[in-house]
Phi, psi and omega in degrees: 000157197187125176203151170230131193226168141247166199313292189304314203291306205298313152349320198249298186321305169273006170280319193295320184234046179318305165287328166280319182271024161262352181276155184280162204212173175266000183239151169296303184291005184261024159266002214248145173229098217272127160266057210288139174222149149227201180292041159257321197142178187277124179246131185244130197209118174201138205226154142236021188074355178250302168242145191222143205263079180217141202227137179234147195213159163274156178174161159301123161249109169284348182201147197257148176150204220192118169224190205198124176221156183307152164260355145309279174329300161315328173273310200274007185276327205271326183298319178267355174325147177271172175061181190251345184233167197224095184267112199250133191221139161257052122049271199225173168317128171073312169288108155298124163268147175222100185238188152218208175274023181210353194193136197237166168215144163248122184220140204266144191244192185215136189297153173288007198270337177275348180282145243247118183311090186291114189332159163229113194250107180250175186015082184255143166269108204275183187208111178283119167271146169273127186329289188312312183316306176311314180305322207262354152282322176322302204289301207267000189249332217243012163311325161253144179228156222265150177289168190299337165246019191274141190253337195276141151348301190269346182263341193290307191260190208245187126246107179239142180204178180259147195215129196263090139283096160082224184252033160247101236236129191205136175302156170186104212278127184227109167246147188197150141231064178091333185246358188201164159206166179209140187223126167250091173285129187214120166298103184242154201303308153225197204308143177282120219215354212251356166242356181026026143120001188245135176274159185243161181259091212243091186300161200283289192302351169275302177317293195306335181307308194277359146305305116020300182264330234250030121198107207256333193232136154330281182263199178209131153259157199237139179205181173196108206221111184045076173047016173231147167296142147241125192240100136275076127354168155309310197231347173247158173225137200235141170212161210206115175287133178269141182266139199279177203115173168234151199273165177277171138345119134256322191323332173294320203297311200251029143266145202207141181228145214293345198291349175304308229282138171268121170233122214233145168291130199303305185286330152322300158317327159293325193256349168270023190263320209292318183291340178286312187283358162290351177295321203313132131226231199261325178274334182226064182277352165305174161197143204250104174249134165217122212262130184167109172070069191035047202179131143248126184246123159245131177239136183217154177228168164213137194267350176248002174244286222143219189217192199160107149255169169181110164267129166223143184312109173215178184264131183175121209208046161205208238243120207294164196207128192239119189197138161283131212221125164298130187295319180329298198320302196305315159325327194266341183262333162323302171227056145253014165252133207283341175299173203249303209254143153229176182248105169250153199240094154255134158296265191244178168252026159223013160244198195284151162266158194246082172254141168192163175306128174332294192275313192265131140275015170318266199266158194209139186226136184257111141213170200307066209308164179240183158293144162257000000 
């Protein structure tokens, strides 16, 4: 095998998938970025065995075949490479040259014969999306993320499913881990045909990856076939194994009513949410709002730091509500949200609190009061 390609694309190319041949896997070679090249041009292909990768790209191809080099390594030789091309040469079995006209690398490969088959999910029934729409539920859904030992389905994955209002038919990215939830409604143009009204289970560490790839192109098609996502480009492909399980009941959790609503500045509210949270530790992560006679009083003590009050000025004329909140949730949900004003919607200090932006209504983030 033999090719020249350039140094920016191959470059960009082994930056995306950078997260996948860094997770660890039960195979050696899925550190590995399998190269195939003929007369179409060069297909760049990366797995952990969960999410897989395959990208068709152009370049000189002088010779036809197929190797497998680390994809660390190989990104950080390409990052630094001198010149605008990149020559990839196979020399001898299993050993690469990576040269230009000034500077050569021998680098020992892995047979491509080992390499691990990234599925082919043929006659998918897709559903076209606008790529950022895509993004912006990933990003905003995966924001809470599960501790490192965590096993169940629903706190590990996504919930993505199609959703009907009326005559609107609209995607929606759902996440939580017990103590919080985030939700993304994004309106698409026609029927979403690709869950037929049943949710799928998306792991968190795959979105993010394909969050990653997902803009390069305007739109995307999205499908979903024999338990595996398909995230379809022009020229890229994303495909993502789904975890089996059931997302919980949420729909009570997220009904809401408006006579709740608080509406407050954001970034005011961001930065005395930040100063409160320097008190913060691992044993001692509350902070105490008590809402009463046009004033929020927030208080946090911690017995191995101190203490902190700060009142800001807000509208708020019924009975007073005193409830404890970790401040992180609230910071992680400010900031995805674009509006300047937000609505936090509370009852009490034994139901859930409702936050989302004055004006967009996409996304609503649910959380959880603590004891006080």
């Amino acid at each position: 095998m033999k090719f020249k390609i350039a140094k920016k694309n191959i470059s960009t190319i082994l930056g995306r998938v950078q997260g996948i041949t860094g997770r660890k896997s039960n195979l050696a070679i899925t550190a590995n970025v399998l190269i195939k090249g003929d007369d179409k041009g060069i297909t760049f292909v990366a797995t952990d065995l969960e999410t897989g990768f395959e990208g068709h790209y152009e370049a000189d191809v002088e010779k036809e075949g197929a190797v497998t080099i680390n994809a660390k390594k190989l990104f950080e030789i390409v990052q630094n490479f001198p010149g605008e091309e990149v020559y990839i040469e196979e020399i001898e079995r299993q050993w690469i040259e990576i040269k230009n006209s000034n500077i050569v690398y021998h680098i020992v490969g892995m047979s491509p014969d080992d390499f691990p088959d990234v599925p082919k999910v043929d006659e998918v029934e897709f559903t076209r999306m606008a790529t950022a729409d895509v993004r912006e539920m990933i990003e905003k859904t995966i924001m809470i993320q599960a501790p490192s030992d965590e096993k169940r389905a629903h706190i590990t994955g996504v919930c993505f499913e199609r959703i009907v209002r009326g005559d609107k038919n609209m995607m929606r990215m759902v996440s939580t881990d017990g103590r919080r939830l985030a939700k993304v409604d994004v309106e698409v143009d026609e029927e979403a045909s690709f869950v037929s009204g049943d949710a799928v289970i998306v792991p968190k560490k795959g979105l993010m990856e394909a969050a990653k790839i997902l803009d390069r192109e305007e739109f995307v098609e999205i499908g979903v076939k024999d338990n595996y996502l398909v995230f379809k480009m022009e020229s890229e492909t994303v495909i993502i194994g789904l975890l089996e399980g059931e997302f919980p009941q949420y729909e009570q959790v997220i009904a809401k009513e408006d006579e709740f609503d608080i509406e407050l500045d954001k970034k005011l509210f961001s930065m005395l949410l930040k100063r409160m949270s320097i008190l913060s530790s691992e044993n001692y992560n509350s902070v105490i709002f008590n809402f009463d006679n046009d004033r929020l009083e927030v208080t946090t003590t911690n017995p191995d730091l101190g203490e902190s009050k700060e009142d800001l000025a807000i509208a708020f004329q019924r009975e007073e509500v005193e409830v404890a909140f970790n401040p992180k949730y609230f910071i992680d949900t400010l900031n995805v949200i674009g509006d300047e004003r937000i609505l936090v919607n509370l009852r009490d200090n034994h139901h859930p609190c409702l936050v989302e932006g004055a004006e967009s209504k996409r996304f609503l983030s649910i959380i959880m009061p603590m004891k006080i």
